[in-house]
N, C-alpha and C positions, 0 to 999 in steps of 0.2 A: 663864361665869366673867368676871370683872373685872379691874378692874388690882388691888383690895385681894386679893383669892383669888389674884392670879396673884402676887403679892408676897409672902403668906402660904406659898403650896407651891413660889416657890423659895426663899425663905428656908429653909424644913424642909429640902428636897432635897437643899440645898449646903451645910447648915449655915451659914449666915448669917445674921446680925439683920433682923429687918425692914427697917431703915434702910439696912442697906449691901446686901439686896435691891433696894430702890424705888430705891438711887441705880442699882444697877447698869444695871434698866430703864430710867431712866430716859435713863442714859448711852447705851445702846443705840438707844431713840428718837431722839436725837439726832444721833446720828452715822448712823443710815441717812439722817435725812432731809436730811443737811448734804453723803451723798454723791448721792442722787438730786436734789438744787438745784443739783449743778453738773455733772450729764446722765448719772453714773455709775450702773452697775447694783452693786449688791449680792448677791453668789451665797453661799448659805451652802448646802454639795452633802448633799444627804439631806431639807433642808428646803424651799428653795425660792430664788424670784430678785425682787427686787425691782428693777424699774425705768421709768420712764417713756416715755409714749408723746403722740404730738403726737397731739390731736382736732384736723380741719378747722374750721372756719367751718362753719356750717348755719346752715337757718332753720328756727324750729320753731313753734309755736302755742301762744297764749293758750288753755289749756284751760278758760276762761268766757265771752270770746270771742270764740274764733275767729279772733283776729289774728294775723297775721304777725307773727314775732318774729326779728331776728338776733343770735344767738349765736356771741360771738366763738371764734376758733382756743384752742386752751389745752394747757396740758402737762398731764400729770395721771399721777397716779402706777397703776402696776400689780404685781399677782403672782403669780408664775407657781409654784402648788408644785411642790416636786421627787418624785421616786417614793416615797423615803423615808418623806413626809407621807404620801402617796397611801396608798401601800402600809397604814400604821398605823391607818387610819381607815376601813381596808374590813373 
């Protein structure tokens, strides 16, 4: 699925226009990623947890080659579904 499909069946689901579907997603894109830039996690309970985690510094290799590579520390985003998901998809 897509974001056009996934706009498309909440649109039908919720009775909503396409347009005030794609903003809704979109509003929602938005505001997780506006809470995990400023180190907050996102819990939505049945669905899952969005939130960030520090990667260290490593060093890794040129996979042609062979060099030493360092790869700076970083945040980076994670998530963790909740049983809810879990549960639906077994």
């Amino acid at each position: 699925m897509n974001k056009s499909d996934l706009v498309d069946a909440i649109a039908k689901e919720a009775g909503l226009t396409k347009a005030q579907a794609a903003k809704a997603i979109n509003s929602y894109h938005e505001t997780v990623k506006k809470a995990m830039k400023k180190g907050d996690s996102v819990s939505l309970v049945g669905f899952g947890t969005y939130t960030t985690a520090q990667r260290k510094a490593r060093t890794g290799r040129n996979p042609q080659t062979g060099a030493a590579l360092k790869i700076k520390a970083a945040r980076v985003p994670k998530f963790r579904p909740g049983k809810g998901l879990k549960d639906s998809v077994k």
